[in-house]
mmCIF file as gemmi writes it, N, C-alpha and C atoms, coordinates in Angstrom:
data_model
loop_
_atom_site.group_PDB
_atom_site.id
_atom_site.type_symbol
_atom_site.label_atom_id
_atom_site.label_alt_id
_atom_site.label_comp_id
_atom_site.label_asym_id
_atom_site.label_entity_id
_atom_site.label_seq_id
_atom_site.pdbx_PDB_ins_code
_atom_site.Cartn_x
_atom_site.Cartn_y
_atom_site.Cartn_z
_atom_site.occupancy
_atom_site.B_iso_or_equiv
_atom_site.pdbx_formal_charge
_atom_site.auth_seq_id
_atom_site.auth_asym_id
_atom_site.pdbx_PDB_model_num
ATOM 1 N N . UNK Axp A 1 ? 30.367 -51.302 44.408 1 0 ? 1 A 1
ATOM 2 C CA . UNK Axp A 1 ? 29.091 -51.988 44.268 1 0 ? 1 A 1
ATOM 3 C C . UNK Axp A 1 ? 27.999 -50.976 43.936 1 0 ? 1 A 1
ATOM 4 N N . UNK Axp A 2 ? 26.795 -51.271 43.314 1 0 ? 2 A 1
ATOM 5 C CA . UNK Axp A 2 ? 26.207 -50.215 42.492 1 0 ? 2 A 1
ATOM 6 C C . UNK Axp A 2 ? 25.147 -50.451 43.418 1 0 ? 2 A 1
ATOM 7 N N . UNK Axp A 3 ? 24.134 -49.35 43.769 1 0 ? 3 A 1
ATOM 8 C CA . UNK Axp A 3 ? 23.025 -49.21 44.319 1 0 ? 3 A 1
ATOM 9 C C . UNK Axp A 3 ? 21.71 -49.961 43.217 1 0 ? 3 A 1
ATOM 10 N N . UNK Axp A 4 ? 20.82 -50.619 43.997 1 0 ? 4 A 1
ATOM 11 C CA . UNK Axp A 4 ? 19.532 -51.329 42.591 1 0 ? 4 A 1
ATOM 12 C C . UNK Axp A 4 ? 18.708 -50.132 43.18 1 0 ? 4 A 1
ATOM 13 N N . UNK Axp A 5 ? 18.502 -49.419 42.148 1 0 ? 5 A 1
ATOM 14 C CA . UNK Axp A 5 ? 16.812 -48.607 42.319 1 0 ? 5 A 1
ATOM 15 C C . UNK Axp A 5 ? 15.489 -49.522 41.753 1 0 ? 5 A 1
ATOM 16 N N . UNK Axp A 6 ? 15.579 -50.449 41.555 1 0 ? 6 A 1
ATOM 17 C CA . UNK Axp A 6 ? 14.543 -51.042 41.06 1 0 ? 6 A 1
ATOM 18 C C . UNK Axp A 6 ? 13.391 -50.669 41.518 1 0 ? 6 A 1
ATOM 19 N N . UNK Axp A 7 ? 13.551 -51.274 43.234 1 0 ? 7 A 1
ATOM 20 C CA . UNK Axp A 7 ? 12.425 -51.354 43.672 1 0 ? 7 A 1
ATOM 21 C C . UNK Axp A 7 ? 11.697 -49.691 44.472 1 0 ? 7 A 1
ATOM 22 N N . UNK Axp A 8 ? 12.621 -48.831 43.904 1 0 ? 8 A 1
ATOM 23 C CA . UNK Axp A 8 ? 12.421 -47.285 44.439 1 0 ? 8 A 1
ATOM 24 C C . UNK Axp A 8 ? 11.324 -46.875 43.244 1 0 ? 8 A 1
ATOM 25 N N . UNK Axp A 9 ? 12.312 -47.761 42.165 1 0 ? 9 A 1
ATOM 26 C CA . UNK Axp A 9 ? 11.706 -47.133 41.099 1 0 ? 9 A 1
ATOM 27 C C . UNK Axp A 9 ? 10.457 -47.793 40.434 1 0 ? 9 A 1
ATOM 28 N N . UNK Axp A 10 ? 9.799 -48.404 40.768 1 0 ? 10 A 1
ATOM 29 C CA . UNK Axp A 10 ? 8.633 -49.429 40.798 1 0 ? 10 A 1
ATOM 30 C C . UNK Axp A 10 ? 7.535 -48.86 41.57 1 0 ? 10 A 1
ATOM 31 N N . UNK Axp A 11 ? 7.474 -48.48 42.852 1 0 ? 11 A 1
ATOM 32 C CA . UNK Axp A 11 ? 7.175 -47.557 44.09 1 0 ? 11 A 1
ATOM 33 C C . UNK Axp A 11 ? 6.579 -46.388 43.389 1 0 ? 11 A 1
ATOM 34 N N . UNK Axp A 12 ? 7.76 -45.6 42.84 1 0 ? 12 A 1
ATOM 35 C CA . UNK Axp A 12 ? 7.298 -44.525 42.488 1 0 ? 12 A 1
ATOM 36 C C . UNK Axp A 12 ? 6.602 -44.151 41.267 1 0 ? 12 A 1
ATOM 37 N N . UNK Axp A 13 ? 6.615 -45.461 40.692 1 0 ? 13 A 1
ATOM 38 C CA . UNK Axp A 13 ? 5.395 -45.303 39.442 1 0 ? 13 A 1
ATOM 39 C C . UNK Axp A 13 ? 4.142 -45.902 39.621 1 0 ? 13 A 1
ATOM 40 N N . UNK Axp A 14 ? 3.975 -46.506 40.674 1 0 ? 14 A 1
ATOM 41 C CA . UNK Axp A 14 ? 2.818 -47.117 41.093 1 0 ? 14 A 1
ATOM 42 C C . UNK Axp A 14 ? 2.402 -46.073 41.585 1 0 ? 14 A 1
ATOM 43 N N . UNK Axp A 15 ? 2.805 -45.046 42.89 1 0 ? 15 A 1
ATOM 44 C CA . UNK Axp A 15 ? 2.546 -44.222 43.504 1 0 ? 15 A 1
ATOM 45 C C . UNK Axp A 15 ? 2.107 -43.177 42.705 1 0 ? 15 A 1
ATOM 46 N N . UNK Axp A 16 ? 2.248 -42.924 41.427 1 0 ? 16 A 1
ATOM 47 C CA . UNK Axp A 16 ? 2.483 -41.451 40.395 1 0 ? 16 A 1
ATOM 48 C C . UNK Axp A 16 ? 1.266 -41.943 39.915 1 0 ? 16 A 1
ATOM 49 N N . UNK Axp A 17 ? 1.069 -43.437 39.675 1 0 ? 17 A 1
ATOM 50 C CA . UNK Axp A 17 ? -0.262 -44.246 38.714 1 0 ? 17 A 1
ATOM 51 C C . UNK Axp A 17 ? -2.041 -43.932 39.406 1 0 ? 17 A 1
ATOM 52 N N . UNK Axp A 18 ? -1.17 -43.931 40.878 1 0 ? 18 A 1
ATOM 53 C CA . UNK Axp A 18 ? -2.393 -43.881 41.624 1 0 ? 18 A 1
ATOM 54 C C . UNK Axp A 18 ? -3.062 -42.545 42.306 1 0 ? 18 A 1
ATOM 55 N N . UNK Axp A 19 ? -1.967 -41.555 41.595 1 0 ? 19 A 1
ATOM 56 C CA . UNK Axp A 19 ? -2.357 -40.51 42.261 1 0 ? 19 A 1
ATOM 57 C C . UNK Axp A 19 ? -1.679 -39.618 43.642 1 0 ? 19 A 1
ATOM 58 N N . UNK Axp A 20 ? -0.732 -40.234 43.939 1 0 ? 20 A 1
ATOM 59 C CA . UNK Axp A 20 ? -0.198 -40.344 45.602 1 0 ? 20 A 1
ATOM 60 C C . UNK Axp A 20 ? 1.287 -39.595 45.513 1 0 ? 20 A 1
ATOM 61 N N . UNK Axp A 21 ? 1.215 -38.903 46.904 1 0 ? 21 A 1
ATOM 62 C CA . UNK Axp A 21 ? 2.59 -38.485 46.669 1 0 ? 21 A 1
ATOM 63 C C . UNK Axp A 21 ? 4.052 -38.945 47.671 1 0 ? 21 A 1
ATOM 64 N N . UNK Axp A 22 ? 3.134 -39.823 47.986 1 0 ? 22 A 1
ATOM 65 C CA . UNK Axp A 22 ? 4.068 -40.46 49.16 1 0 ? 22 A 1
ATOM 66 C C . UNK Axp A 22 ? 4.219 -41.854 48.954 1 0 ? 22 A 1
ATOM 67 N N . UNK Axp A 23 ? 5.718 -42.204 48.452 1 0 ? 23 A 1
ATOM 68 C CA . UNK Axp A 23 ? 5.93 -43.641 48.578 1 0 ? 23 A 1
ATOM 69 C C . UNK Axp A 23 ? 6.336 -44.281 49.921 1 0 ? 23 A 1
ATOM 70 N N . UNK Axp A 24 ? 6.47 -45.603 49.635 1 0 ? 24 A 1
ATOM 71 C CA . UNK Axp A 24 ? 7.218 -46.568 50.96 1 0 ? 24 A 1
ATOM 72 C C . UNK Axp A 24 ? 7.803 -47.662 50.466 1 0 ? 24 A 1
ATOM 73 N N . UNK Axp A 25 ? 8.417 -48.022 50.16 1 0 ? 25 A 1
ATOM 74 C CA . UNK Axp A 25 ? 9.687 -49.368 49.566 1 0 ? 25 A 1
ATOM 75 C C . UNK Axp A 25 ? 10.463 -49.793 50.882 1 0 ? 25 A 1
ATOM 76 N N . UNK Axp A 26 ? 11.06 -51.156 50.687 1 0 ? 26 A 1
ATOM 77 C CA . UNK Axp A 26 ? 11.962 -51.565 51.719 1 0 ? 26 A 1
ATOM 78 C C . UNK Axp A 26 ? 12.039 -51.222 53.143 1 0 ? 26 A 1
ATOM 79 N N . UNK Axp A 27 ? 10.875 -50.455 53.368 1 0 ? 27 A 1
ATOM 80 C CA . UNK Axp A 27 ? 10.767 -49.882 54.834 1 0 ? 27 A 1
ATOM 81 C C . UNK Axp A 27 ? 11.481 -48.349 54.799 1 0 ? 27 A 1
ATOM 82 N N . UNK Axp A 28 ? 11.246 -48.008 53.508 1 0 ? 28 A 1
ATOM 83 C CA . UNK Axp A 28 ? 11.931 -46.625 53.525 1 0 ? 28 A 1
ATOM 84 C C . UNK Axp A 28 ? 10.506 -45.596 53.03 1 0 ? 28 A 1
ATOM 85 N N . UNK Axp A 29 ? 10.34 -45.015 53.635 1 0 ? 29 A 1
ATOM 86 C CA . UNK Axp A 29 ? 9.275 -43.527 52.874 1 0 ? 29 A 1
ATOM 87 C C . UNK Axp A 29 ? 9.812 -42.211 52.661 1 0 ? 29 A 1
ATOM 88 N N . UNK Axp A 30 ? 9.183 -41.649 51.868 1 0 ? 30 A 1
ATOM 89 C CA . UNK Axp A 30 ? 9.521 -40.14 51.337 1 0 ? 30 A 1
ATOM 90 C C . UNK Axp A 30 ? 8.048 -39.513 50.415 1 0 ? 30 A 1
ATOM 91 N N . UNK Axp A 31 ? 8.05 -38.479 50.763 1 0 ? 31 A 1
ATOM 92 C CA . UNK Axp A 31 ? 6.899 -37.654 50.414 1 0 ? 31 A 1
ATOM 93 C C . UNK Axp A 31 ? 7.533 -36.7 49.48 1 0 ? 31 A 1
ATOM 94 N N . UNK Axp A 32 ? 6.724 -36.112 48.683 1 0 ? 32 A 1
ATOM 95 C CA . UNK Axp A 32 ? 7.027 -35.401 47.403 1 0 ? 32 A 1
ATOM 96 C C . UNK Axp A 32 ? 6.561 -33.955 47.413 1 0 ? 32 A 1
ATOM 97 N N . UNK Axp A 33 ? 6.618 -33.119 46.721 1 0 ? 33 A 1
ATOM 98 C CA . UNK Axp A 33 ? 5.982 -32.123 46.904 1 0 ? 33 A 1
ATOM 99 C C . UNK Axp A 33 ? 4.801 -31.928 45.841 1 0 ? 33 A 1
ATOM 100 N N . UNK Axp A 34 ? 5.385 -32.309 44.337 1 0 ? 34 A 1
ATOM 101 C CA . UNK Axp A 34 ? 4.775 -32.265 42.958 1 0 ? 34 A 1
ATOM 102 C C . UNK Axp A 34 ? 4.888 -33.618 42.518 1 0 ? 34 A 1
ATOM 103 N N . UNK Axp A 35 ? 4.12 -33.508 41.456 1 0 ? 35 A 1
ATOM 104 C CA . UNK Axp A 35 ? 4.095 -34.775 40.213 1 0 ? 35 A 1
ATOM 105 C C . UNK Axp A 35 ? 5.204 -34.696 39.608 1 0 ? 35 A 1
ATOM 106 N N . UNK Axp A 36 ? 5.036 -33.213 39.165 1 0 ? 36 A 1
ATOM 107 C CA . UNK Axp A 36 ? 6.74 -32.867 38.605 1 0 ? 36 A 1
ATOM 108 C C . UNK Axp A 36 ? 7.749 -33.559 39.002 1 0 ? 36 A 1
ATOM 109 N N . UNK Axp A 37 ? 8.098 -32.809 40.773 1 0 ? 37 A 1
ATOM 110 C CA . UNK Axp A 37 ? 8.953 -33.449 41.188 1 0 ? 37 A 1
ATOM 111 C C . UNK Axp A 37 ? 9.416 -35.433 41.325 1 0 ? 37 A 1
ATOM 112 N N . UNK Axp A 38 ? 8.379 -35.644 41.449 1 0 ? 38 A 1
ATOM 113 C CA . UNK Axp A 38 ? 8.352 -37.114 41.111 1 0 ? 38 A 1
ATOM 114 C C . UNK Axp A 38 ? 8.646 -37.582 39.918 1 0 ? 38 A 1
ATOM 115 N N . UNK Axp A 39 ? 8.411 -37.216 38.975 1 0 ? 39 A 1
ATOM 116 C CA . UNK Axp A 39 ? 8.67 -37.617 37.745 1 0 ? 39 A 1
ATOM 117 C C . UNK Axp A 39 ? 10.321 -37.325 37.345 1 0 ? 39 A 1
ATOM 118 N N . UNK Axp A 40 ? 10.458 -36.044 37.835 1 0 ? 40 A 1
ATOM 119 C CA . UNK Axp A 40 ? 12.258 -35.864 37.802 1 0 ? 40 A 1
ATOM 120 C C . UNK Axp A 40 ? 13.02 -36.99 38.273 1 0 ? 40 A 1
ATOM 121 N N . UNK Axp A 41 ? 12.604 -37.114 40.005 1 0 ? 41 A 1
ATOM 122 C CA . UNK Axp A 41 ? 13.329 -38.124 40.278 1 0 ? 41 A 1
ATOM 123 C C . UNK Axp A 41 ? 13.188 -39.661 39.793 1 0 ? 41 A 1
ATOM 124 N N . UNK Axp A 42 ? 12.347 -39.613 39.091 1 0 ? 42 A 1
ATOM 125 C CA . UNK Axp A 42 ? 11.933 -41.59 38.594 1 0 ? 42 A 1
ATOM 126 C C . UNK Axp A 42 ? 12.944 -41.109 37.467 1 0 ? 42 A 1
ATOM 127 N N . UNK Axp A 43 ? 13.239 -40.041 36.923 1 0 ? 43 A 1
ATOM 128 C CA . UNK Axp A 43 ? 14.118 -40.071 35.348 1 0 ? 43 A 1
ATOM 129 C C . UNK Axp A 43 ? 15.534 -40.2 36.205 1 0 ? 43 A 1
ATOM 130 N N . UNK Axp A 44 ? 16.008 -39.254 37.14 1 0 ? 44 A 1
ATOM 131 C CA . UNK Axp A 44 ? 17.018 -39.757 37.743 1 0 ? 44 A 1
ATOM 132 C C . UNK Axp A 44 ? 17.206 -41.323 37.686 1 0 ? 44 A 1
ATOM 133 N N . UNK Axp A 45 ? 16.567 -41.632 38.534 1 0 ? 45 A 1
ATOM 134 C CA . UNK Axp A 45 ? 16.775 -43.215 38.85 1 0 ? 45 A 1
ATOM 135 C C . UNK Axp A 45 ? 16.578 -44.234 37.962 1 0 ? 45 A 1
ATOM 136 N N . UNK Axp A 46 ? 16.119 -43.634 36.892 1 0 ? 46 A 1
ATOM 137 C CA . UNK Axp A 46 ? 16.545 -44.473 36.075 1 0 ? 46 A 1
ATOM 138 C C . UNK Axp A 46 ? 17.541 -44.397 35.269 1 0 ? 46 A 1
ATOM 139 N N . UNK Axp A 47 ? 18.257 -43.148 35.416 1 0 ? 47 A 1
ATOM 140 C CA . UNK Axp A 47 ? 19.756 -42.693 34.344 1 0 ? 47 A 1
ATOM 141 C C . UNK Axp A 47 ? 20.735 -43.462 35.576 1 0 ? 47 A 1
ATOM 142 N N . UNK Axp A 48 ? 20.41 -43.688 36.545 1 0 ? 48 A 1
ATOM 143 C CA . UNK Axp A 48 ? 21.752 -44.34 37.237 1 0 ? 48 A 1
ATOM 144 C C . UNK Axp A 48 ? 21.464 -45.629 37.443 1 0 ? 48 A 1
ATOM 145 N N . UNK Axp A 49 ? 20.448 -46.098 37.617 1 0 ? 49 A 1
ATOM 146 C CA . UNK Axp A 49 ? 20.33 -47.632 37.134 1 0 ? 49 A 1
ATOM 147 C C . UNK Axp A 49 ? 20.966 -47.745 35.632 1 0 ? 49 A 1
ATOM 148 N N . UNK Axp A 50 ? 20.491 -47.313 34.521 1 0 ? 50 A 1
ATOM 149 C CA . UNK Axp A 50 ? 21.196 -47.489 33.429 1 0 ? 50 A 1
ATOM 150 C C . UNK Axp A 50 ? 22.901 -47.26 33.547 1 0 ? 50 A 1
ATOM 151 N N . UNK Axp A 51 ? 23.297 -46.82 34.613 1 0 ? 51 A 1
ATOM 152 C CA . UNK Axp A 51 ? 24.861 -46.402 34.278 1 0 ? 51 A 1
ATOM 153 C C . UNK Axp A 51 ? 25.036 -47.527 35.094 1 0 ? 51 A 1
ATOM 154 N N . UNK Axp A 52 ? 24.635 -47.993 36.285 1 0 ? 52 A 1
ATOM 155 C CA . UNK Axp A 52 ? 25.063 -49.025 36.658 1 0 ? 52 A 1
ATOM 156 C C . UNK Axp A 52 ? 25.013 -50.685 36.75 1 0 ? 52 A 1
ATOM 157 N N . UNK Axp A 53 ? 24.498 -50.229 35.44 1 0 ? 53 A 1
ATOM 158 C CA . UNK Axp A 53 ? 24.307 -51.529 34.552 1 0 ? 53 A 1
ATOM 159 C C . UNK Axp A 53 ? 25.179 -51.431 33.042 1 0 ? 53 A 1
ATOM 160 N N . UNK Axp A 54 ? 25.949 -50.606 33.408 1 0 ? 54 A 1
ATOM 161 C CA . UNK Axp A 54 ? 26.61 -50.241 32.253 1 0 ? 54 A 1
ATOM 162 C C . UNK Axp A 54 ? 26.119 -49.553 30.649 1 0 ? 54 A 1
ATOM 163 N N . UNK Axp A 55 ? 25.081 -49.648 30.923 1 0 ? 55 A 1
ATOM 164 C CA . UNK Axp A 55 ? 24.61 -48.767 29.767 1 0 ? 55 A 1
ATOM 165 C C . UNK Axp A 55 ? 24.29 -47.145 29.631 1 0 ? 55 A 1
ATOM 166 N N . UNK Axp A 56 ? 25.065 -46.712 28.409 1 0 ? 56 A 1
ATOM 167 C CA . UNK Axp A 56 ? 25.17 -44.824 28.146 1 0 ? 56 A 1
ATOM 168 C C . UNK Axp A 56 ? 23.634 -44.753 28.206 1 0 ? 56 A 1
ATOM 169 N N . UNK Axp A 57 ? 23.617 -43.096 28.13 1 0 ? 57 A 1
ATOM 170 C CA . UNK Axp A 57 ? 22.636 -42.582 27.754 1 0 ? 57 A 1
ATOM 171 C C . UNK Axp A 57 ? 22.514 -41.886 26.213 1 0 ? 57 A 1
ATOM 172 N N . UNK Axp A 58 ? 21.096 -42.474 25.887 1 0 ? 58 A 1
ATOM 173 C CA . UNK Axp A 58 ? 21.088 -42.153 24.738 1 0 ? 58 A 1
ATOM 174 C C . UNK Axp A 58 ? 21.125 -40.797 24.341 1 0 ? 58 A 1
ATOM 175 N N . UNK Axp A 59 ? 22.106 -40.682 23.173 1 0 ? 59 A 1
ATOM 176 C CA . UNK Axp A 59 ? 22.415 -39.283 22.269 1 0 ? 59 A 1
ATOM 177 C C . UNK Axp A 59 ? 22.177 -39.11 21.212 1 0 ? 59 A 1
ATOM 178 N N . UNK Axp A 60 ? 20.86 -38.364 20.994 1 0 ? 60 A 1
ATOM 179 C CA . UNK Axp A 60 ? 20.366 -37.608 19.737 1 0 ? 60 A 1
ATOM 180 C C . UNK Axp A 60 ? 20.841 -36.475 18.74 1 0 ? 60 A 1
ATOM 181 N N . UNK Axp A 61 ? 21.122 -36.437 17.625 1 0 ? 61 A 1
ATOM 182 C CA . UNK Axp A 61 ? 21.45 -35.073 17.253 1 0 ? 61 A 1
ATOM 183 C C . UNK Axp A 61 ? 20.479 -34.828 16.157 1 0 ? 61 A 1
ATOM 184 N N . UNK Axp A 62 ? 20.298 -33.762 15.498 1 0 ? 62 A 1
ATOM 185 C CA . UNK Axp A 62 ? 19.207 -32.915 14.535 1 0 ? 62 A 1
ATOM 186 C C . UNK Axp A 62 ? 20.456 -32.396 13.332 1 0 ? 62 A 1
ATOM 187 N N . UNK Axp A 63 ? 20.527 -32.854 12.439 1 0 ? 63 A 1
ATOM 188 C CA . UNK Axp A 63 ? 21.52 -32.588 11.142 1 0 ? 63 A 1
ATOM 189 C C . UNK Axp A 63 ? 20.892 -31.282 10.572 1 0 ? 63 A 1
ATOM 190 N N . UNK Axp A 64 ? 21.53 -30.59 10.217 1 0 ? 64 A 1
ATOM 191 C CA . UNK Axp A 64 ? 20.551 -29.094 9.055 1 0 ? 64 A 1
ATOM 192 C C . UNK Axp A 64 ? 21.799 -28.778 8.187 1 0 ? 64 A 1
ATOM 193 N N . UNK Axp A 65 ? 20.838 -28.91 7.139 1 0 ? 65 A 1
ATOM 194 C CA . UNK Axp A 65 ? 21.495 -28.572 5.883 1 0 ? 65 A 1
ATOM 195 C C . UNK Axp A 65 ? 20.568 -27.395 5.441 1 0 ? 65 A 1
ATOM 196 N N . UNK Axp A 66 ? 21.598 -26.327 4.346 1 0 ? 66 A 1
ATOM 197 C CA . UNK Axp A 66 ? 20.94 -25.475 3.981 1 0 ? 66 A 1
ATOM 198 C C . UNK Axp A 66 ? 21.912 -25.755 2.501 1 0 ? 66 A 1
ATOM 199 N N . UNK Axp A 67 ? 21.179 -25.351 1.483 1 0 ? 67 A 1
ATOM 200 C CA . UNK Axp A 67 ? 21.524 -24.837 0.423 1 0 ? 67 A 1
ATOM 201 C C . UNK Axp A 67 ? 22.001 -23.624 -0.264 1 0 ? 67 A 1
ATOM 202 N N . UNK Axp A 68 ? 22.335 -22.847 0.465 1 0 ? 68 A 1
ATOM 203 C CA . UNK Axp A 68 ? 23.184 -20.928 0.386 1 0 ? 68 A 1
ATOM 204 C C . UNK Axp A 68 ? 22.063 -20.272 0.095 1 0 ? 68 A 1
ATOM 205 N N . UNK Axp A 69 ? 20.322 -20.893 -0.178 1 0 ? 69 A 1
ATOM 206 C CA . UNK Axp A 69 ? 19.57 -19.504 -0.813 1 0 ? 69 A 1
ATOM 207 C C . UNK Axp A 69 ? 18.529 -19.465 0.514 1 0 ? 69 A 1
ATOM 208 N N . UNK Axp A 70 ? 18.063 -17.95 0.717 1 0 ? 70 A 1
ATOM 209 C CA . UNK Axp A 70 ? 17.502 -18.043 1.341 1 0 ? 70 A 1
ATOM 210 C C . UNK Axp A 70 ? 16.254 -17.228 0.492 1 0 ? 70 A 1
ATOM 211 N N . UNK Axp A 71 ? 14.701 -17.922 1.523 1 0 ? 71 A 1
ATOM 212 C CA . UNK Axp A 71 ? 13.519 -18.044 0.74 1 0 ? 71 A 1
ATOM 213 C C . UNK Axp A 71 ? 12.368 -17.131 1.766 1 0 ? 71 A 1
ATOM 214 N N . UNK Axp A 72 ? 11.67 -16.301 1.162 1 0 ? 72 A 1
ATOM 215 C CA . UNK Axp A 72 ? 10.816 -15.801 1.581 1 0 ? 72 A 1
ATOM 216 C C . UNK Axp A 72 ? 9.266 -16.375 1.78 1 0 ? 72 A 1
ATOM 217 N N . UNK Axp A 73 ? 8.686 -16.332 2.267 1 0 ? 73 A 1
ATOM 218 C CA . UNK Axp A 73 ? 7.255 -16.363 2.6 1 0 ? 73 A 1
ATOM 219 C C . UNK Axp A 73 ? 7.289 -18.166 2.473 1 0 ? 73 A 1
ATOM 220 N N . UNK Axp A 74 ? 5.891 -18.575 2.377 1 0 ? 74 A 1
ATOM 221 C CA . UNK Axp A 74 ? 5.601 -20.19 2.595 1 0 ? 74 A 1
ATOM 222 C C . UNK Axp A 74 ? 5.504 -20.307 0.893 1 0 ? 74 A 1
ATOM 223 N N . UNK Axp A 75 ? 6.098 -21.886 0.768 1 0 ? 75 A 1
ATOM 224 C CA . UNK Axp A 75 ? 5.538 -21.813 -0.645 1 0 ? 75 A 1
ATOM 225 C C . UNK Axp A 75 ? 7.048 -22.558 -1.914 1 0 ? 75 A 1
ATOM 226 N N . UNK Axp A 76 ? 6.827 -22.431 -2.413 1 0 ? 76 A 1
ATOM 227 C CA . UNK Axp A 76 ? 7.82 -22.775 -3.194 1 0 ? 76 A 1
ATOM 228 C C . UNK Axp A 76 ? 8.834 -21.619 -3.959 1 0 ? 76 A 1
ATOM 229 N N . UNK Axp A 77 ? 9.912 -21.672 -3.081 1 0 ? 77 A 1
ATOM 230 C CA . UNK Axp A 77 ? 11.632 -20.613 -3.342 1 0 ? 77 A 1
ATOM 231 C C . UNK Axp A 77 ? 10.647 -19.358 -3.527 1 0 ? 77 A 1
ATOM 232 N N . UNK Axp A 78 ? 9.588 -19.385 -2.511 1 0 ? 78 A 1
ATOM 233 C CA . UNK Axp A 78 ? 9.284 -17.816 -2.261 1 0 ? 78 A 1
ATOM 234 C C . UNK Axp A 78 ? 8.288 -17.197 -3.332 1 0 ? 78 A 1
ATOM 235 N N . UNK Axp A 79 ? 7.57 -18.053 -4.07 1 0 ? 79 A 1
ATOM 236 C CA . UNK Axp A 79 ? 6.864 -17.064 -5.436 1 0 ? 79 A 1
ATOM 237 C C . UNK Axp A 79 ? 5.475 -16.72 -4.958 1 0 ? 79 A 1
């Protein structure tokens, strides 16, 4: 059975919205140290809500092509 972060994760963007570093959900609290740190864990919780809802995480890639010449300075093939 899969854990719902929903409502952790609702909490902690309200809490991040308002400035605060201490949430409370379901009768549960936890204090933070950073924004940072808060923000890590809301990306957590939401990569495992997405897995346990069955959906991947999205995968990007960057293609590079080169043509064999290489070009000096800015400008056009270096002139």
């Amino acid at each position: 059975m899969a854990v719902d972060h929903t409502a952790q994760i609702a909490a902690m963007e309200a809490a991040l919205a308002q400035g605060v570093m201490s949430v409370s959900y379901e009768g549960k609290s936890a204090s933070y140290r950073s924004f940072k740190e808060m923000i890590q864990v809301i990306a957590y919780l939401k990569r495992q809500q997405a897995k346990a809802n069955g959906q991947g995480r999205a995968v990007a890639g960057v293609a590079g092509f080169s043509n064999g010449y290489r070009t000096r300075g800015s400008g056009y093939g270096g002139y």
